[in-house]
N, C-alpha and C positions, 0 to 999 in steps of 0.2 A: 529557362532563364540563364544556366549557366552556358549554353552554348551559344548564348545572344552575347553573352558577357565576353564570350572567349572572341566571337567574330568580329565584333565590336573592337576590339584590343589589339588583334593582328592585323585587320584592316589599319587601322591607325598606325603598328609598325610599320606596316608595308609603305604606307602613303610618307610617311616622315623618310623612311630609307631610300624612297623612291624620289624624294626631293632633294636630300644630300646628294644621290647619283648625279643630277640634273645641275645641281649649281656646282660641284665639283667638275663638271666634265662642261661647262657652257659658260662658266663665269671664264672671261679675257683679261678685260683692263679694269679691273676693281678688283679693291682686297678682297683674297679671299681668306676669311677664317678657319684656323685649324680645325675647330669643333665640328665641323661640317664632316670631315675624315673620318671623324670618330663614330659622331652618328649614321653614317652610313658603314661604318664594319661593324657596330654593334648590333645594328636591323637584318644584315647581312648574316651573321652567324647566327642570330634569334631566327630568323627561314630556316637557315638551312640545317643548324640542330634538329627545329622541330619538327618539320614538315619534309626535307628532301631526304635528311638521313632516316629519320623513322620511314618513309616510305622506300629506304632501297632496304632496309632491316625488314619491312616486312613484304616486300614483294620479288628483290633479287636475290637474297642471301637466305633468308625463309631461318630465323634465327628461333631458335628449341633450348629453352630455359632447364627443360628436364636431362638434357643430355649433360654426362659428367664432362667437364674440360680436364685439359691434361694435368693441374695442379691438383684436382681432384683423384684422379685417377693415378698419376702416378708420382704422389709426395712426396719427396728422400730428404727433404729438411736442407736443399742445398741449391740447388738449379727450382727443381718443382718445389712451390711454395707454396699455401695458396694467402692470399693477401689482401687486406681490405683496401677497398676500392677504391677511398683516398688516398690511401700510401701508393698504389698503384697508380693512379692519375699522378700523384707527385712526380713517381719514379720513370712514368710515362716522358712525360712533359718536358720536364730535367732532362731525358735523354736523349730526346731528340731536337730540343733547344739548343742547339752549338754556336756557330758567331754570324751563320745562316742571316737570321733574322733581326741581327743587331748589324752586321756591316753589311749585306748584300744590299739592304735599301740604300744606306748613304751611298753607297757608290754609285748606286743608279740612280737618286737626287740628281745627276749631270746628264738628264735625259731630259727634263724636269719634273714637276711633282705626278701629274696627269697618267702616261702609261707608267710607271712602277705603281703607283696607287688601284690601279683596276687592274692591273695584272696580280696584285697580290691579294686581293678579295675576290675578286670572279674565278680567279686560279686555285685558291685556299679551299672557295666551294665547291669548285666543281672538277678537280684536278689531285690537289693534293690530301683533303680531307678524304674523299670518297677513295685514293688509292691505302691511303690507311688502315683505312675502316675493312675493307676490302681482303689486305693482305694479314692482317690481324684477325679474322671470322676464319680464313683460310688455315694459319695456323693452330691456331685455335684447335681446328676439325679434325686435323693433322698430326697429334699430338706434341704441338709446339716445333715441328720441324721448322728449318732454318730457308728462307726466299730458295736457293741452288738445289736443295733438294727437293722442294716439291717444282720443282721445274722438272727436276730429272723425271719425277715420279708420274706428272698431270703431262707434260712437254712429248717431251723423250729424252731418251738415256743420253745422246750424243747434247743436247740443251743441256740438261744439267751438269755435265762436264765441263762445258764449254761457259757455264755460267760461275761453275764453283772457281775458276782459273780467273774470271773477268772478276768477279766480287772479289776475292781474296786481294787481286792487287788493287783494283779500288781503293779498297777500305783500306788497308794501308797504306798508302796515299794521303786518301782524307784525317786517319786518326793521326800518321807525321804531320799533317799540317797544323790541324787542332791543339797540336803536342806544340807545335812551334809559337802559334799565336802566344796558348800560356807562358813560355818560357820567357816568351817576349814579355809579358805582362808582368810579370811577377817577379822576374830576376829582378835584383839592385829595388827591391819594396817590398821592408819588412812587412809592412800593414799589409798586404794582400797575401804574401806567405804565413804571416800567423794566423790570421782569420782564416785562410785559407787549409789548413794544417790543421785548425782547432775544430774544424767540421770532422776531420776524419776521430778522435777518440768520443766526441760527442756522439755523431751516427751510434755506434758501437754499443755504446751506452742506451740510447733511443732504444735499438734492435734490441737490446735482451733484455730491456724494460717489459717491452710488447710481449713477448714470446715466453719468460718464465715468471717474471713477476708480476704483473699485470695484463694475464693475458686478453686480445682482443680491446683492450683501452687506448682509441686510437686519440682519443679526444683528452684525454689525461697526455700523452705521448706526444700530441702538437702543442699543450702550453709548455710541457717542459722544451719542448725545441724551438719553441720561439725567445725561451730565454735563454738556452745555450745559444742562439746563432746572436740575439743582442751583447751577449758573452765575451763572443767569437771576438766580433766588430769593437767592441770598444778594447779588449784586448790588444786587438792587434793597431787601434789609435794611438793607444796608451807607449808601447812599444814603438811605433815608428817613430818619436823621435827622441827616445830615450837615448843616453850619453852612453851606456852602456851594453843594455839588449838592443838596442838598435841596430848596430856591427854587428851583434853576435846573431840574428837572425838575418842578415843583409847574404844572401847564396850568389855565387856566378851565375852565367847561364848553363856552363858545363856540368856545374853539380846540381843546378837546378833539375836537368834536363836527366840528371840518371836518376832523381828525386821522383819525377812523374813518371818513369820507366819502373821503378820498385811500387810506386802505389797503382799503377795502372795491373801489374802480376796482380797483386794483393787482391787488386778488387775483382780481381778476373777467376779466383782461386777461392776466396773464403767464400762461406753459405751467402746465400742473395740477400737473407733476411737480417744479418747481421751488420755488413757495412754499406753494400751498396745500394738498396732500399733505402734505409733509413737518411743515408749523404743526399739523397736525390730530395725526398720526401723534405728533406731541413731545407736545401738549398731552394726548392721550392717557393718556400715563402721568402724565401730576398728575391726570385724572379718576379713574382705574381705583386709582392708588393711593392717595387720598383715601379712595377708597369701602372700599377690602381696608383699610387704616389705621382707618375709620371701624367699618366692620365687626369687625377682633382684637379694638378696642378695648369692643365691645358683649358678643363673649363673653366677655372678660376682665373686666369691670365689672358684667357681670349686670345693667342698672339694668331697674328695674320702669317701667312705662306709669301714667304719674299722671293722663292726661286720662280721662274717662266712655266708656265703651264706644259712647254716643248720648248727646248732648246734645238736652235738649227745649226750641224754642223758646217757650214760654213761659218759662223758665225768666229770659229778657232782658228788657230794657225796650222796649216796645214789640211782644212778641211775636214776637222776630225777632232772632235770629242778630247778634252785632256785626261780625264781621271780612267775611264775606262776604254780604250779605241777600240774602233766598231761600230759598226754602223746600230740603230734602234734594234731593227730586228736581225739578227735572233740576240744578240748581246745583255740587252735590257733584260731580259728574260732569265738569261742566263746567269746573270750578276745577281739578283735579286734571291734565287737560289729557295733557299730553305723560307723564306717567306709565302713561297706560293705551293710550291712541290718540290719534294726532297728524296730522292732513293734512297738515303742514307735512313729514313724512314722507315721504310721497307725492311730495312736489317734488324730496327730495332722492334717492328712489329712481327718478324716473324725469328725472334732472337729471345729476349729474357721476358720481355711482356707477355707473350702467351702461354707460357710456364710458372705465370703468377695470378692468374685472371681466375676468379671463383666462378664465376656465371656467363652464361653468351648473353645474359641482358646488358653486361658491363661494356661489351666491347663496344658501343654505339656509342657511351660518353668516353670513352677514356681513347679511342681510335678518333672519332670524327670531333671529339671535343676538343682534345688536346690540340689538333692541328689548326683549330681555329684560335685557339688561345695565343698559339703560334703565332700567327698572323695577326693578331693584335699587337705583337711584341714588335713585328714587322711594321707594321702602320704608325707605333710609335717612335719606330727609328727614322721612317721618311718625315714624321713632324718635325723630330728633332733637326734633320736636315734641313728641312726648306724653312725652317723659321730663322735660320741664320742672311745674314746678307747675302748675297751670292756672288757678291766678291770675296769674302771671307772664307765662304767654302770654297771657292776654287783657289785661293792663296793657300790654303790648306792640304789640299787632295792633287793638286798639280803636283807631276814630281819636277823636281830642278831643275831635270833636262831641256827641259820644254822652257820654261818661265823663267831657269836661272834659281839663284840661289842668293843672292843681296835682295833685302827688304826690299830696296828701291826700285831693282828688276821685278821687280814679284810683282809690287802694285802696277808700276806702269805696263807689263806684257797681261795681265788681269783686264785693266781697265780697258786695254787695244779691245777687250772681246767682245764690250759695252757691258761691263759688269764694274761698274768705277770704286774703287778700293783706295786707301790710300795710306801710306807708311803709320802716319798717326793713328787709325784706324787700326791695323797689324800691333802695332806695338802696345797700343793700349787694350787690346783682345788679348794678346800674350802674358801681360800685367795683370788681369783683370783674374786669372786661371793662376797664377805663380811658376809661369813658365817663362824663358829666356828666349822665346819663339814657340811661332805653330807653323812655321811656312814647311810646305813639302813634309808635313805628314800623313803621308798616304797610308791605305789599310784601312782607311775609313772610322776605327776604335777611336782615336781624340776626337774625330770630328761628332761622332756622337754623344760624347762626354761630357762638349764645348756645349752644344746643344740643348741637352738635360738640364745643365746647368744654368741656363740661359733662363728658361721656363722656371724650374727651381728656385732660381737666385730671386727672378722675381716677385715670389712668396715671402722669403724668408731675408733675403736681403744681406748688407755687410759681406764687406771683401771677405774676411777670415771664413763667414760659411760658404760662400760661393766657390773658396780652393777648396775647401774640404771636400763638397758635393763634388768638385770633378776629379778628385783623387778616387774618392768614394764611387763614381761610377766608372774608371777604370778597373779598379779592382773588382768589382761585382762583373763586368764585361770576360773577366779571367774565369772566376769564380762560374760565372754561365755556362761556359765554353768546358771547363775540367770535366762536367758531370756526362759529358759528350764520349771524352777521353777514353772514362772508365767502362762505360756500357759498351763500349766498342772493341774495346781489349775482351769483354767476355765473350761478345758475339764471335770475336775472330777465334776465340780459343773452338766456340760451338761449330766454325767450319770447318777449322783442322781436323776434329775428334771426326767427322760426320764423314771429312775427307778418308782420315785413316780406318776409321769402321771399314770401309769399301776393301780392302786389305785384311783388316785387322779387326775384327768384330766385336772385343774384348773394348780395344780404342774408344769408340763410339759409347760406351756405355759414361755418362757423368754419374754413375756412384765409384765409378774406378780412379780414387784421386790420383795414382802414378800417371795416369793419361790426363786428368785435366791439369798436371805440372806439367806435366811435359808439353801440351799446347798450350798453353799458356806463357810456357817460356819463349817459344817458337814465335807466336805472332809479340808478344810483346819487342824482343831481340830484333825482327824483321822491323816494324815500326821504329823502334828505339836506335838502332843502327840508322834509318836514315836523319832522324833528329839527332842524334850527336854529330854527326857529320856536317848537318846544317848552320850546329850552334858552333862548329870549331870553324865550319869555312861558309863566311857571306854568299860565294857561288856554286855552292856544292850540296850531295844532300841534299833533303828535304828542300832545300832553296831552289833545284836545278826541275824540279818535279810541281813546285805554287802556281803554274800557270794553269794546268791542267783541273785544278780541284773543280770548277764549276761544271766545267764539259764532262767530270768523272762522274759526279755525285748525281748528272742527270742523264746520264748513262743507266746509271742504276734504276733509277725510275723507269725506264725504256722498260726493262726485264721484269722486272714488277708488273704492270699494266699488261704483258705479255700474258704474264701466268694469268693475272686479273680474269683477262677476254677466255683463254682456254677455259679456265675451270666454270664460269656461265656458260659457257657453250654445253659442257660433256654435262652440269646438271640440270639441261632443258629449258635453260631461262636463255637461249641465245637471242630474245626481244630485247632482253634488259640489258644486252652488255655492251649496248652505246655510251651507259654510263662509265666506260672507261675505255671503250675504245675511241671515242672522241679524245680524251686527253692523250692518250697513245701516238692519236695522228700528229695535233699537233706536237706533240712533248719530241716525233722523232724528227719533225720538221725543225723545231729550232733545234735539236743540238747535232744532228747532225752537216746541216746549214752552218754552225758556229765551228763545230769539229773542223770540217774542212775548209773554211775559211781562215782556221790559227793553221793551220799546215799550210795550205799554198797562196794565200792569201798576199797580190804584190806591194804592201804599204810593210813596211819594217816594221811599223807600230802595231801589227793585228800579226803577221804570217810570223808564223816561227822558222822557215826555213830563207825568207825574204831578209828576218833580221841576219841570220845567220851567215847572209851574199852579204850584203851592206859591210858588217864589222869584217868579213874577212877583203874585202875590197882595201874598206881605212886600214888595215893591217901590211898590205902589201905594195898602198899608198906610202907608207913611214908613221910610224908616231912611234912615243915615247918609249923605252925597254922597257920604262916601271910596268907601261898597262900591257906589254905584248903578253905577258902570263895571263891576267886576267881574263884579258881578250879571245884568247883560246879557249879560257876554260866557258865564257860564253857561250861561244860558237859552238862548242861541243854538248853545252845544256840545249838552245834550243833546237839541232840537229835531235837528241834527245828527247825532248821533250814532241818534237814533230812525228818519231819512231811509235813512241808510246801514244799516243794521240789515235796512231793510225792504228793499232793494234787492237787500241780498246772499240773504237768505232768497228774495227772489223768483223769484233767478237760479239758482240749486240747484234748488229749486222745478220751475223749467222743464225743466231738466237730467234730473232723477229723473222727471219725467212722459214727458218725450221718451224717456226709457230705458225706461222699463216699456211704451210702444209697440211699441219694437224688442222688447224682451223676449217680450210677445206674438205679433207677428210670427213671429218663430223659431219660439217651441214651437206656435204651429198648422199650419208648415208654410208661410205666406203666402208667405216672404221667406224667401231661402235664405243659408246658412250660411255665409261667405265670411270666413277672417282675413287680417285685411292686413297677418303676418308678412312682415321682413323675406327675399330669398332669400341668405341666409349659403352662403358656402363649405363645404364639411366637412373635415375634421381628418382625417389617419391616425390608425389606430390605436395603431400603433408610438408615437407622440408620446405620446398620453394614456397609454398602457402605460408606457412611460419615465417620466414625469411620478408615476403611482399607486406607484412603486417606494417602499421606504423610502430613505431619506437615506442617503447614503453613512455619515455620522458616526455612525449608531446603532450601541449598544457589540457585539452580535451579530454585525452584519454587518463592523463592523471588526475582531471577532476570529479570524470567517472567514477575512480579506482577508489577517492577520498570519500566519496559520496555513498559508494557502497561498503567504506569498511564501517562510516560513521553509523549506518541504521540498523549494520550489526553489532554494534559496541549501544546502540541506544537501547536495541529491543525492537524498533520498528519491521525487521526485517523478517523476524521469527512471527512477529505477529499478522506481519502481510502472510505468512503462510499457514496460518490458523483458518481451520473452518472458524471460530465463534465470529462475532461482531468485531469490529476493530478495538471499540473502548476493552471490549471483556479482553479479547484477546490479549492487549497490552496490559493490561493489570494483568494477569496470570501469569505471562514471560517476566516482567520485572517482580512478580510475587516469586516466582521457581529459581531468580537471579542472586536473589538479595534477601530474600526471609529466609532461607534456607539456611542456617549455620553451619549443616555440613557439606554444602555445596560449594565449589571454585570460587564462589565470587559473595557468600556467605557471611555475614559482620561477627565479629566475636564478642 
């Protein structure tokens, strides 16, 4: 009955999921409703949870409950943790949630809703959850080694050199730009710096609640933290606009920017289970309940999708897209980022998460679940996009160049594209938020904000709540993006150590805290040097290096799905390593395709070295002396930025060729098959039996518990275990209970 129950109910999934695909991807000219998105990623991750990942769990990756993981095996109270499995999933999620999945969709919203929407769920499934899941089981086995080293180790020596040189400047790249966003967010507002600030002595608190006073009381541990993070929030309301604390928490972006460089050390350096656990874990619930908040508010609102299902570039000036230039493919793909597949991923699967995981049963929800949670967060950023006009958004997301910078230009170069807009329109959107304008805010964060708010406002209503709510999700867009920051300062510290081990064997050791200061300092300073550089010069820094973050971060995935294919291959399952050599092919189609389209690319608005002939042209044409500095310094970023470009491609490049060598090798038999799994301990049985039990506090088994303590407190229980008759038997147990004066339970 129960598997008629079960078939019955997935069939039903399937058939609802399979009709959202069908009116999302076939509806034209009629409204379509948001809710229709939703019900198709929710049918979407309910497959592929239950049925794809459990079957690459138990037929690719052949996961063994009994074998110790590394937090098991090697616990030092600092790196090796081991941790329950929702604080893990929190600290999971948190960390690989960066602005990925909040900005990559709105910006690709100017594609229209149709491909960003099915590339981030059919991507999520079949792309980025499985490379997760994948590289997380790896490290796992590995004893938490970091993506570059089991490259060197499964690859070869010359790969993971060549990978540890490609990650290292990656990642700092992407954690400078993270670093940047925040700075952007939160300088000049206090309410996101004290909320924001008031997480860090909270976590702290959390962490050694868990660990000495309470230990193992996770569920004690998240109501206290959901009233320090309501704490945090109205704290830091309370202060933004106080006569007093207001100033005095109001930072530059200068001293902001050394402020995330001292907590990025911090969190890179103290035990895992003390601040950076615990900050992910709190932050946590303002993501998840954002999104469920964002989410009631979508079926409760109904709002319909106002953007075009495909926007035609022609339809712009110039033949070409205004918020992101580039053609669909590989662009779209590109932009959208961390909603579908993320390398930056991969760092953190094979970085602080495998050195906190208790069991290989965990890795299937906290690898392949998280990145579906992910992509819910993505699906609800493209709502929030296309429920705007789609003149609004493009008055928003245009930058000035293109559209101008007077209201009046904005609407009427808007409306030329057949997206009709109009100043009254603008100015009463701007009004409506408590802002003096939203034209030419590119970066996609207000337009999401604007959006949230839009669905929100709808519920709850009144100007005064509807500024709050778009304050309130600027700040939370900050607050997203920080928890990105700090995991990624620790990962880079776990490359440097892993790098100088090679050297220096001592280095490599994280119980040796002079080496995890000492990288620690190293990758924070290399990070933190190009963000202050960013925040003192608009064209410099960090600034000269933001075009690059999309092509970098899926570069990384490139290497990832690399080691993926080898290590299937060398443990015999080389039937099964479609499932990620398929995402390989295409993941190196699009971004190598987008790679060398920003380098040689003839349109100024896409080529980096295109733009770099154009300004240096207008330069020798005449203009102004103010901008001949500026100008240069331009020309010399994207020169730059087209060098670095090439570099990283080439490095991957190398990587993916060296791998399809070994690849070959294997399946002819040359080279024999050898993994250089860790040798783990094994587990009793008894433990993991204990451990699969239900909870004591399930109402079942506590009504069991009640039921047998009452027949031993009546008498019934002693006299069920009596040869006499039932009657005699129970007179005699309450005769020996109670007549007895000098018996325990005796009357005086």
């Amino acid at each position: 009955m129960k598997s008629l129950l079960r078939i019955v109910v997935w069939t039903l999934i399937s058939l609802i999921g399979a009709s959202a695909y069908a009116i999302i991807a076939l509806r034209r000219h009629e409204p379509l409703g948001a809710v229709w998105l939703i019900l198709a990623a929710l049918c979407t991750y309910a497959i592929g949870i239950r049925f794809y990942s459990k079957w690459i769990a138990a037929k690719a990756l052949v996961q063994d409950d009994l074998r110790a993981t590394p937090a098991e095996a090697h616990e030092d109270g600092r790196d090796f943790v081991r941790t329950n499995k929702l604080v893990l999933f929190g600290h999971h999620f948190a960390s690989i949630s960066g602005p990925g999945p909040l900005v990559g969709p709105v910006l690709a919203a100017q594609f229209g809703y149709l491909p960003g929407t099915l590339w981030i769920l059919v991507g999520a499934l079949l792309a980025g959850a499985v490379q997760d899941f994948v590289i997380l089981f790896a490290s796992v086995r590995r004893d938490g080694k970091s993506l570059a080293e089991m490259v060197r180790d499964e690859v070869s020596g010359v790969a993971g050199t060549i990978a540890m040189f490609a990650i290292l400047g990656i990642l700092i790249i992407l954690v400078a730009n993270l670093a940047l966003v925040v700075d952007n967010a939160l300088a000049e507002s206090p309410w996101g710096l004290v909320t924001t600030a008031l997480t860090m002595p909270f976590a702290m608190l959390m962490g050694l609640y868990l660990r000495y006073l309470r230990i193992g009381k996770v569920l004690e541990m998240t109501a206290i933290g959901v009233v320090f993070l309501i704490a945090s929030l109205l704290a830091g309301y309370a202060i933004n606009d106080h006569p007093t604390l207001g100033p005095l928490f109001t930072l530059g972006r200068e001293s902001l920017a050394l402020a995330l460089i001292a907590y990025g050390f911090a969190a890179s350096v103290l035990p895992v289970w003390l601040l950076l656990a615990p900050r992910d874990y709190l932050v946590s619930f303002l993501k998840i309940g954002a999104v469920v908040v964002l989410a009631v508010g979508i079926l409760l609102v109904q709002p319909v999708i106002q953007m075009p299902y495909l926007t035609r570039p022609e339809m712009f000036t110039g033949g070409m897209r205004p918020v992101v230039a580039g053609s669909l493919f590989p662009f779209c793909f590109i932009t959208i980022a961390c909603g579908a597949i993320s390398g930056f991923h991969s760092l953190v699967a094979s970085g602080t998460t495998p050195k906190m995981i208790t069991r290989e049963r965990f890795i299937r929800p906290v690898g392949y679940g998280a990145m579906c949670l992910e992509s819910l967060v993505a699906i609800m950023a493209m709502i929030a996009a296309c429920v705007l006009d789609p003149g609004a958004y493009f008055a928003i997301n245009a930058p000035a160049g293109l559209v101008g910078s007077a209201p009046g230009q904005v609407a009427q170069a808007v409306s030329a594209w057949g997206f009709p807009v109009t100043l009254a329109d603008l100015t009463r959107l701007a009004s409506s938020i408590g802002e003096k304008t939203v034209l030419a805010r590119t970066g996609g964060a207000p337009t999401l904000a604007i959006g949230m708010t839009k669905i929100i406002g709808a519920i709850v209503g009144g100007d005064a709540a509807i500024k709050l709510w778009y304050h309130f999700a600027l700040m939370f867009e900050a607050l997203f993006i920080l928890t990105t920051v700090d995991v990624a300062t620790r990962i880079g510290r776990f490359l440097i150590q892993e790098l100088a081990g090679r050297f220096w064997p001592r280095a490599a050791d994280t119980r040796f805290y002079p080496a995890n200061i000492g990288a620690s300092l190293l990758f924070a300073g290399a990070w933190g040097y190009f963000l202050v550089a960013g925040v003192k010069d608009p064209l410099g820094g960090v600034n000269s290096l933001w075009p690059l973050f999309g092509i970098a971060n899926q570069l990384l995935s490139c290497v990832a799905l690399c080691l993926a294919v080898t290590i299937l291959i060398k443990a015999d399952r080389a039937r099964y390593a479609w499932i990620v050599a398929c995402p390989l092919v295409f993941l190196c189609g699009v971004t190598f395709t987008a790679g060398v389209e920003k380098i040689i690319h003839p349109n100024y608005r896409v080529g980096f070295l295109a733009l770099a002939r154009k300004l240096g042209q207008d330069s020798a044409s005449g203009m102004p002396a103010a901008r001949v500095a500026a100008t240069r310094t331009i020309i010399f970023n994207n020169r730059l930025d087209a060098l670095v470009a090439a570099l990283f491609l080439g490095l991957v490049a190398a990587i993916l060729m060296v791998s399809m060598r070994e690849w070959a090798l294997l399946l002819a038999r040359r080279k024999p098959k050898v993994l250089r799994e860790a040798q783990a301990p094994r587990l009793l049985e008894s433990v993991i039996d204990s451990e699969s039990r239900r909870p004591w506090w399930r109402l079942g088994t506590l009504v069991v518990i009640l039921g047998a303590l009452a027949r031993e407190l009546s008498g019934e229980a002693a006299a069920a275990r009596s040869s006499l008759p039932p009657d005699q038997a129970l007179a005699q147990v309450l005769a020996k209970r109670y007549d007895n004066p000098h018996g325990p339970g005796g009357c005086c």
